[in-house]
N, C-alpha and C positions, 0 to 999 in steps of 0.2 A: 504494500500500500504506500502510495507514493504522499507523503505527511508535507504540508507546509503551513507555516505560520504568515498568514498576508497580512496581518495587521494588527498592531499591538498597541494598546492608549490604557493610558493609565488615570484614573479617577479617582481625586483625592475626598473625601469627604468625611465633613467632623463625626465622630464617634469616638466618644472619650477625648483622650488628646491625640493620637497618632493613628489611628487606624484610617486602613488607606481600602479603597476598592479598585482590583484591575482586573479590565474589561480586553480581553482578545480575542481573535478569530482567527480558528484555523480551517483549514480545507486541506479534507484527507485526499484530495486530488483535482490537481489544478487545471483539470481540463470540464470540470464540472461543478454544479456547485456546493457537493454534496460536505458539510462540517460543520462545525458548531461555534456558538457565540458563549466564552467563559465570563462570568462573573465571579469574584474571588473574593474575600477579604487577605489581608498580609498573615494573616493566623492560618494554624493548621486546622482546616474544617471537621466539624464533627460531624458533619451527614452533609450527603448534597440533593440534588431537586433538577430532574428532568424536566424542563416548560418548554411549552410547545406552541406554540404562533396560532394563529385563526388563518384560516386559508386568506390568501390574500397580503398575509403580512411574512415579512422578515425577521430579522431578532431585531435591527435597528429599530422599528416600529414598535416592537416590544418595549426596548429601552423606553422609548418615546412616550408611547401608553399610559407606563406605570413607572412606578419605583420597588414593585415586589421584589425584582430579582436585586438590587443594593440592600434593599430592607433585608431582605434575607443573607445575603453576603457578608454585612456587618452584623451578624449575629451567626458567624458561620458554617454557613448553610452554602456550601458552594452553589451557582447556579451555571446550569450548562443549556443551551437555550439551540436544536437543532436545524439546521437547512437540509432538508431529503431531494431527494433526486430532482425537481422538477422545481426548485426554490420556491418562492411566495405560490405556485397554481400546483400543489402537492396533497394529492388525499392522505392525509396519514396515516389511516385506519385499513388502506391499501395492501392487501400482501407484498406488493412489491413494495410500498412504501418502510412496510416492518420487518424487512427484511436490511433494508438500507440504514434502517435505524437501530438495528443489532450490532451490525457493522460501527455506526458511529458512539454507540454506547459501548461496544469493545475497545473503540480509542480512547474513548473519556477513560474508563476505569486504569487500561495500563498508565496513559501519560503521566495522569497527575497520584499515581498509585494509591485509588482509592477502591480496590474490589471488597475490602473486607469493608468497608462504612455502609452503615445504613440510608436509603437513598427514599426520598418521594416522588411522586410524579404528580403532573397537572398538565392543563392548559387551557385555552380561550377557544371559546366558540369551535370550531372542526379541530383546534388542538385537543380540545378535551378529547374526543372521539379517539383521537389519535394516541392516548396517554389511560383511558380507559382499556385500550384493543391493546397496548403494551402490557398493562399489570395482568389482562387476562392469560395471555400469551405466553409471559415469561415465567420459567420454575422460580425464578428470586424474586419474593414478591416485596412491591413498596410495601415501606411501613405508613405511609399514608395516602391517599390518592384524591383526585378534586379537579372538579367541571368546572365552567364559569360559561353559565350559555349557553350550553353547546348538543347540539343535534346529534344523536345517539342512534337512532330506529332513523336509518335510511328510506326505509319503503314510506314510513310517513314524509320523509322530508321531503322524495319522489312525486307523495301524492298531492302533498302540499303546493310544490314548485309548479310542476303541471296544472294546477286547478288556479296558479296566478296566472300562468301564462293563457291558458283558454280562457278562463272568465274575465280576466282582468287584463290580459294583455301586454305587463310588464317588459317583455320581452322585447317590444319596442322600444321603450323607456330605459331598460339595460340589458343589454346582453348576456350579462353574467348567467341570470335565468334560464336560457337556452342551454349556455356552457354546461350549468351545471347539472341540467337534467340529464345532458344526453350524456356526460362523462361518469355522473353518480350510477346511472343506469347500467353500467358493466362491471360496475364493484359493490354491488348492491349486498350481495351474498356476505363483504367482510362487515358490514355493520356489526358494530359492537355492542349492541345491544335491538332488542326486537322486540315492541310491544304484545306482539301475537303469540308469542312461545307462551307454553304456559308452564315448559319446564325447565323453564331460565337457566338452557344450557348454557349458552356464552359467562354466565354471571355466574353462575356456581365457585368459579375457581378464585372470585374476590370474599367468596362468606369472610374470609378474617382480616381481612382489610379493612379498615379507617377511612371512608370517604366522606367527601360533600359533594353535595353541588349546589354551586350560585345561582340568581337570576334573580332580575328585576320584572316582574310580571307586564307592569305598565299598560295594560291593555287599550287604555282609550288613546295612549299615544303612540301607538303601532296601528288604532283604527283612522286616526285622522293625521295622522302624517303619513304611513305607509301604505295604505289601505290595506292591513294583514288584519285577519282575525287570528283566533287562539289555533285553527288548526294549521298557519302556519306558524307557529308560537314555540319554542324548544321546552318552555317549561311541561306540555302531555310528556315529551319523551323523560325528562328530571325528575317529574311527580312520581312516574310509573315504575323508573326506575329504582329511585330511590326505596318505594314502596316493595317492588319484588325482591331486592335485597333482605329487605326485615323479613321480608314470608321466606326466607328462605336462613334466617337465621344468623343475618349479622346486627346485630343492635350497636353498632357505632357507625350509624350512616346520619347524618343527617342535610335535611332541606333549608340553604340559608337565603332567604329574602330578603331584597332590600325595597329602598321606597327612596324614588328622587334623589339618586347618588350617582347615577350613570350618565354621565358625560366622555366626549374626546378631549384631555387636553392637550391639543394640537390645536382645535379650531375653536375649545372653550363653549360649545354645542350639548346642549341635552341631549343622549343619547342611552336607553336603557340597557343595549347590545354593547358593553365597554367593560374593558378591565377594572377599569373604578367601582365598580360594584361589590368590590369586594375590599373589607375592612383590612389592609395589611398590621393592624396593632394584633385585630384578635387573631389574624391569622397566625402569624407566628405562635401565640400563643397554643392555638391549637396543635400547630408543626411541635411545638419543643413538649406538650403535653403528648402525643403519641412517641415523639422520640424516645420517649424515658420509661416507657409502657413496659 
């Protein structure tokens, strides 16, 4: 595997008196853009955290977003923040997607010789999808795991998208719509979860797993600014989800809502579909009360 380091920036920020956060990006081969964006503190971390992008985004977006992965960094929690095969337009819940993501979770753990640390996983919107279909996947399971968002049950999201584009027409208005039906519709099978099952085979293998998942419901402002209703709304796939875990016998799953917190800050815009939806104080808290379980 041909390793390079393109780009290395260092981010100094107060935490106590010295502690420093450094941000770099490697690519496990320079002919694609398949590697990852590190988050560090200058300390030897006691766990790290696989985050994963919303379709559409990069790590730098990420950075941009939020401050979870520093927030987390300064209280060391390395964060390693993935590019899959196909950069920002990448299903990650893809078999080939998770496959390419083995791959780059085999570089994180040798480089920074963390195979023996206990690790969590997450991500935003189709990241989640993508970090859900990891912990199911993998025999070493996170010690904690967590949505923000994010669309789970494929065949709803299929149904949903189709029923904007016929009824509503979207597809004029953006593309993406089109994109993503006709490109979801040949990896429909890897969803990571499936309302219909009723014997929550995909989800069996998280029973002792520590999740969440986030969202902001917002219904009347997805009806009058997006003209979406709830069924194309991610919190049926979250509710259901969340729900067949307990029926299936993990009781440390829970559903976190919020109200009027989700905004871009980039454009400073209300937006319920955003990583600010989620409280980065109590998060940590959560992260370091599973760490010590």
């Amino acid at each position: 595997m041909n390793l390079k380091i393109l780009s290395l920036g260092i981010v100094t920020l107060l935490c106590g008196c010295s502690q420093k956060v450094v941000v770099d990006h490697v690519l496990l081969n320079p002919d694609s853009p398949v590697g990852y964006t590190s988050v560090r503190s200058n300390s030897q971390p006691k766990a790290y955290m696989l985050l994963f992008p919303g379709f559409g985004e990069m790590s730098s977006d990420v950075l941009e977003a939020t401050n979870l992965p520093e927030t987390m960094a300064k209280n060391d929690i390395a964060v390693f923040i993935p590019t899959l095969q196909n950069g920002a337009e990448t299903y990650g819940f893809s078999n080939e997607s998770q496959d390419c993501l083995n791959d780059i979770v085999a570089d994180i753990r040798k480089r920074y010789d963390i195979a023996n640390l206990p690790y969590c996983v997450g991500g935003f919107s189709m990241g989640g999808a993508t970090a859900i279909r990891y912990a199911e996947l993998t025999d070493s399971k996170p010690f904690a795991l967590f949505a923000i968002d994010s669309p789970l049950d494929y065949d709803r999201f299929l149904f949903a998208t189709k029923r904007d584009i016929e009824a509503y027409h979207k597809d004029t208005e953006d593309g993406i719509y089109a994109k993503l039906h006709s490109d979801i519709e040949e990896i429909k099978a890897c969803s990571p979860y499936q309302i219909a099952d009723s014997t929550h085979s995909a989800i069996r293998s998280l029973r002792d797993v520590p999740v969440r998942y986030y969202i902001e419901p917002a219904e009347d402002w997805w009806l009058n600014n997006r003209r979406t209703d709830a069924l194309g709304l991610n919190i049926l796939d979250g509710t259901c989800f969340i729900n067949d875990l307990r029926l299936i016998g993990n009781d440390n799953v829970e559903l976190i809502l919020s109200h009027n917190k989700g905004y871009r800050r980039a454009t400073k815009q209300k937006h319920p579909h955003s990583w600010t939806i989620v409280d980065n104080k109590n998060f940590l808290n959560w992260i370091n009360n599973n760490l010590v379980r």
